[in-house]
N, C-alpha and C positions, 0 to 999 in steps of 0.2 A: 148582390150588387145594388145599390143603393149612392142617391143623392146625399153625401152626407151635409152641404152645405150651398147655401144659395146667397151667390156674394153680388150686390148692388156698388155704386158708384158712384158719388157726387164730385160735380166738378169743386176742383182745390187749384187755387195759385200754389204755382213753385217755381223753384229758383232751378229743377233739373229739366226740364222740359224745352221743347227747340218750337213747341208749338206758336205760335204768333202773340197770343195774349198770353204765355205761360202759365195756360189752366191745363190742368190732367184730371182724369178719370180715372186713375190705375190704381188708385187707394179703397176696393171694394170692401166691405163690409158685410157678416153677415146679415140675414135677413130670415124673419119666420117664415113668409109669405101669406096667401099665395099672390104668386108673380104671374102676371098673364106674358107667354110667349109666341112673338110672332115674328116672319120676314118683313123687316123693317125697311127695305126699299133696294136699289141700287148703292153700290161705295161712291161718298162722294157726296150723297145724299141723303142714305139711312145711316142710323147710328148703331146704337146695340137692340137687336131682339127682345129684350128685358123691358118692359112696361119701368120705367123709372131709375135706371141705367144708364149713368152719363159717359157717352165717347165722345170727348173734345177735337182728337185729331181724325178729321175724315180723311183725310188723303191720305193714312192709312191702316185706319184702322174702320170696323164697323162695315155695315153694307149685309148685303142675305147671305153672300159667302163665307163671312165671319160676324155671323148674328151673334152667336155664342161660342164662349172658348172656357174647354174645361180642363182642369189638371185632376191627376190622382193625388189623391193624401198621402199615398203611399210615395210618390213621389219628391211632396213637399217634407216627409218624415224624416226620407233618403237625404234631402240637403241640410233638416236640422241637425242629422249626424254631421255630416260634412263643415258646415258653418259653425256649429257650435251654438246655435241662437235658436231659438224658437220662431215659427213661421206660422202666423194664423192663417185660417183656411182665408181664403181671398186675397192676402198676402202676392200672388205672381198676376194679381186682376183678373184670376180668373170666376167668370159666372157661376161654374157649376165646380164644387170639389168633389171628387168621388168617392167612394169605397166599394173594392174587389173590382173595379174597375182596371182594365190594362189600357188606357188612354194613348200612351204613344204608340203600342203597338196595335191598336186599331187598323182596320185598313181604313184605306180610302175608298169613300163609299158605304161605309159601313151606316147600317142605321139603329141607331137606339131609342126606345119608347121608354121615357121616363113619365113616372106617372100613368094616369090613365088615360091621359087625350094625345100630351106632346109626343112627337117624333121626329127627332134630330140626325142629320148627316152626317158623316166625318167630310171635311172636304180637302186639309192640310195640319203643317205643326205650324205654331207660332213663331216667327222672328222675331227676337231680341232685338230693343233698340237703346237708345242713350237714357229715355226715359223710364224705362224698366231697369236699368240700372243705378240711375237716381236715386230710386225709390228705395229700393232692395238697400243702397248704400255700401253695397260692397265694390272695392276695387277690380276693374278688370271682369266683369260681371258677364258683360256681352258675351266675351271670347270664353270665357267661363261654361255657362250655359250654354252656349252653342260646342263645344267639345264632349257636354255630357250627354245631348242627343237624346235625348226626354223632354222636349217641345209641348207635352200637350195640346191640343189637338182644338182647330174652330170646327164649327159646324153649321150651317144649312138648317133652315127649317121646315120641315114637310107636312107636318103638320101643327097648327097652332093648338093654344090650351093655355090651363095653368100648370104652374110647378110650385113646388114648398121644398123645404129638407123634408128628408128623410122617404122621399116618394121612391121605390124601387125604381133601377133600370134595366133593363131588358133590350139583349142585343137581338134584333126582330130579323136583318139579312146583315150577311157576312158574304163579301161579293168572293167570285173564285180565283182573283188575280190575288201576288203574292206586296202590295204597295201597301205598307205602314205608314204609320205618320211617321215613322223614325225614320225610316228609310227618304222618304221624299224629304222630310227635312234636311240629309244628307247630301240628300241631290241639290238641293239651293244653298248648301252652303261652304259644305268640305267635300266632298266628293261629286264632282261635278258629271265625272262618266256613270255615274247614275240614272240621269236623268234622261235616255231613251228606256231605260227598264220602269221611270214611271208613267208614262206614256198608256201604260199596261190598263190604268186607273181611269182611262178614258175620261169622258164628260164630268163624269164626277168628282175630277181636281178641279178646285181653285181652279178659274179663268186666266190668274194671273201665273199661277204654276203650273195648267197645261199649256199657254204660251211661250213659258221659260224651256219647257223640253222640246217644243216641237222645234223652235227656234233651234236648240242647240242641235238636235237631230238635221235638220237643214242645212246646217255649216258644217257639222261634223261626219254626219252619217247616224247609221241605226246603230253601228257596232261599237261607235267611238269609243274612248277610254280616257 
């Protein structure tokens, strides 16, 4: 398992973006490094964990909850078949691309030591929005993506450090509940009676996705469906 790609980000005007100045960030690039990585603050306030990492939209992207957001290659391989096109690693914005990595079905919670210093969280999947669609340029993208349920996963940072390509990753704890990031990304989005069984993931969901379940748990019940 290994970093096979470490993707930065400059802000760029577009014309797909709902952001207020119409700048994104979602056009990552690789990079040699190394990258110093750190919790870059509250959402809202901090941007991306990545030393030189542009997130334009705070309100909802960025923050220590989602410092860093990685995909498998294996994954981005899976939609060149699918598309037809080639997808360079950084291509879905995300920081980190993997290899022999299984990213979505991570749990929540899980922590990985990349490199020698860094140690990163699983904390949820990514939600799709209009401007990852932009980007990508494919029709219908959102609903696209969100049916294939391979999210890719943000993360937390527990410990700071640098990172480069190619630095090994090492899955350090593997908690005992059974909450993927596939799984919780289901829960927020198609299968909503999910989401007391993520609940399971405790403190270590996203703030704003163990909010989403306790709430529904509250209205609905533990057992709803």
């Amino acid at each position: 398992m290994k970093l096979l790609s470490l993707n930065l980000g400059r802000p760029k005007a577009v014309d797909y973006t709902d952001q207020a100045d119409g700048v994104t960030g979602i056009d990552k690039r690789p990079v040699d490094g190394p990258v110093r990585v750190s919790a870059p603050g509250p959402k809202g306030v901090g941007a991306s964990g990545l030393a030189g990492d542009a997130v334009c939209e705070l309100r909802h992207h960025g923050g220590d909850h989602q410092a860093v957001y990685a995909v498998a290659r294996e994954d981005l391989d899976d939609w060149e078949r699918e598309l037809g096109r080639p997808l360079a690693s950084g291509m879905f914005g995300e920081n980190l691309t993997t290899e022999g990595v299984d990213v979505s079905g991570a749990r929540i919670g899980e922590r990985w030591r990349v490199g020698s210093e860094v140690v990163l969280e699983v904390t949820s999947g990514r939600i799709p929005c209009l401007t990852f669609q932009g980007h990508l340029g494919e029709k219908g993208w959102v609903k696209r993506f969100t049916a294939k349920g391979a999210p890719g996963a943000y993360l937390r940072v527990i410990e700071p450090g640098e990172l480069r390509a190619g630095d090994p990753i090492e899955i350090v704890h593997r908690p005992d509940h059974e909450v993927t990031v596939a799984l919780q990304f289901r829960a927020v989005t198609t299968e909503r009676g999910l989401l007391p069984q993520v609940l399971e993931a405790g403190d270590a969901l996203h703030p704003e996705a163990l909010k989403k379940a306790r709430e529904y748990v509250e209205k609905y019940g533990q057992d709803a469906r």
